[in-house]
C-alpha positions in Angstrom: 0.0 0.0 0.0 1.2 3.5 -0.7 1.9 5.7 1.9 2.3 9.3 0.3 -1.3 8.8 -1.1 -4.2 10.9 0.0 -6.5 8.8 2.3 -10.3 7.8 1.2 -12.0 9.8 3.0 -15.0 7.9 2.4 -13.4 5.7 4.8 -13.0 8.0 7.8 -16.4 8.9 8.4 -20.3 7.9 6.7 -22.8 9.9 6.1 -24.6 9.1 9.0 -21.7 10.5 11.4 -21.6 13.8 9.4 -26.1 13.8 9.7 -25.8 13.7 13.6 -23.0 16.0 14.1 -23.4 18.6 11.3 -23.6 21.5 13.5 -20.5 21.0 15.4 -18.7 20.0 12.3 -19.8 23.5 10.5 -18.5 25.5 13.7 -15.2 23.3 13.9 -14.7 23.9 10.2 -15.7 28.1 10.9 -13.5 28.5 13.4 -10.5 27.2 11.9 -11.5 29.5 9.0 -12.4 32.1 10.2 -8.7 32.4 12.2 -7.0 31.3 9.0 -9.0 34.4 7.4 -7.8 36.3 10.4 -4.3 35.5 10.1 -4.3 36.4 6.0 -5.8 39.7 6.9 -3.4 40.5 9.7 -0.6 39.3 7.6 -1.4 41.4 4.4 -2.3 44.4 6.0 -6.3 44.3 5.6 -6.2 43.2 1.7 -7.5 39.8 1.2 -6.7 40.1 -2.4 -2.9 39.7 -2.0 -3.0 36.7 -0.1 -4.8 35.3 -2.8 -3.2 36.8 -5.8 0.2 35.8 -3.8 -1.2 32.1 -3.3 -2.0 31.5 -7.3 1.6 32.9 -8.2 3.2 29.8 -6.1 0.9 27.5 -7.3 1.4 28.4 -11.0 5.3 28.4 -9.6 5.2 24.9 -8.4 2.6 23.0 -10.5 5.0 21.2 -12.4 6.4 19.7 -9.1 2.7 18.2 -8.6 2.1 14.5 -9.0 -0.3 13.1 -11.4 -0.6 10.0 -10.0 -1.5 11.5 -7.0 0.8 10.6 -4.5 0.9 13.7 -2.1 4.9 13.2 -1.4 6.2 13.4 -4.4 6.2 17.3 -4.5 8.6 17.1 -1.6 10.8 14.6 -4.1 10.3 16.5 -7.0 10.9 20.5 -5.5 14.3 21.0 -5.3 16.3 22.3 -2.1 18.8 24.7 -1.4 19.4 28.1 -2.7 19.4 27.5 -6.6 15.5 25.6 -6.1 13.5 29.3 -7.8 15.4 29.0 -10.3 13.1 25.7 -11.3 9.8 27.0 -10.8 7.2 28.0 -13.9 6.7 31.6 -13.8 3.0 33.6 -15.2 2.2 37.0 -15.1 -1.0 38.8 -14.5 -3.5 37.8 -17.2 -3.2 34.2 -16.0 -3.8 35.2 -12.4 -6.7 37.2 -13.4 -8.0 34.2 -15.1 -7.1 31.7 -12.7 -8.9 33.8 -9.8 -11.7 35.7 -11.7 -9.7 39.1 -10.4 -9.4 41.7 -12.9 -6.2 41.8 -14.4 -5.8 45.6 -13.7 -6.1 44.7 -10.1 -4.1 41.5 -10.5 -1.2 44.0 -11.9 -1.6 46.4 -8.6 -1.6 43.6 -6.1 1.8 42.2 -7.7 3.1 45.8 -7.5 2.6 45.7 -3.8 3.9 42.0 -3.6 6.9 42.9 -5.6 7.6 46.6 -3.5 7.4 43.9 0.0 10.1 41.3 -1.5 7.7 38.5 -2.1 7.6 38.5 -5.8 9.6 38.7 -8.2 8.8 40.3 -12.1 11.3 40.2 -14.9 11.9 42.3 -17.7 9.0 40.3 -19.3 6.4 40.7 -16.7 6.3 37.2 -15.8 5.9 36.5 -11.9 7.9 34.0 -9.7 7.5 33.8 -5.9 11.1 35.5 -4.1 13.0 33.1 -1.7 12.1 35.9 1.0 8.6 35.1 0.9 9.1 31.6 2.2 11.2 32.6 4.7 8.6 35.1 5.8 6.1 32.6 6.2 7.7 29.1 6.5 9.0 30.1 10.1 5.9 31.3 11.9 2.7 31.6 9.8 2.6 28.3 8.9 3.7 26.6 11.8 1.0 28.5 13.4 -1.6 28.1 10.7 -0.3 24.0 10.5 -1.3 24.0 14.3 -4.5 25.0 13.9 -5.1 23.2 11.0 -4.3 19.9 12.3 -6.2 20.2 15.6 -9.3 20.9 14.2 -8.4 18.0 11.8 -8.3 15.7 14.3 -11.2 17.3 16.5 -13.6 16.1 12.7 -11.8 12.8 12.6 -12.6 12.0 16.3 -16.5 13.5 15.7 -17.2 11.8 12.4 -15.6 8.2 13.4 -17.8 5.0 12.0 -19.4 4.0 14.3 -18.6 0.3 14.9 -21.6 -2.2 15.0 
């Protein structure tokens, strides 16, 4: 059996679990967003559009490293280490970003402005967009530890509340 593949979550709860414990599932599942929301807004300064416009950038970076057989490892396999790893990532620019997230692409081009004046990005002569090593050491650190916290106790708080029950 493969152990870097995504679980069936099929398996870890029924439909039955999720009927009788709906309510606390939607207020597990809105707290941890809600703080996650609270976090981006903190951490960007009140716009939720850079977050997001930040977020599509590294995933259009990294998509590449992706598996398509699905194994959920194989991006940490596949992403290279070290200082010379941005140099392997897939740059875009704006008019995928605005397609990808439905945000104008005038607005697109101000929010990479703002990402590029704080370090995070990085635009070439071309306008294409690559995520700056700073950023991941801005966030790697502390953010995500944080945000990894939260994201895993709530995980297991659903796990716990939506268990089969055993006959």
């Amino acid at each position: 059996m493969e152990t870097d593949t995504l679980p069936n979550r099929a398996a870890a709860f029924d439909r039955e679990s999720y009927d009788e414990n709906k309510t606390a599932v939607a207020f597990i599942m809105n707290h941890f967003l809600l703080r996650y929301l609270n976090l981006l807004y903190q951490e960007f300064d009140g716009d939720l559009l850079l977050p997001i416009v930040l977020g599509e950038i590294a995933r259009h970076n990294i998509l590449r490293f992706h598996s398509s057989s699905g194994k959920c490892l194989d991006i940490r396999d596949r992403l290279k280490s070290g200082a010379d790893r941005l140099q392997h990532l897939t740059s875009t620019n704006a008019f995928s970003i605005s397609e990808a997230t439905g945000i104008p692409r005038e607005t697109v081009r101000r929010k990479v402005d703002k990402l590029v004046l704080r370090g995070w990005l990085v635009k070439n002569a071309r306008g294409e967009l690559t995520v700056s090593a700073t950023v991941g050491n801005h966030f790697m650190d502390d953010f995500n530890l944080k945000l990894l916290d939260e994201l895993l106790n709530a995980s297991d708080c659903l796990l716990q509340l939506l268990k089969p029950k055993v006959a």
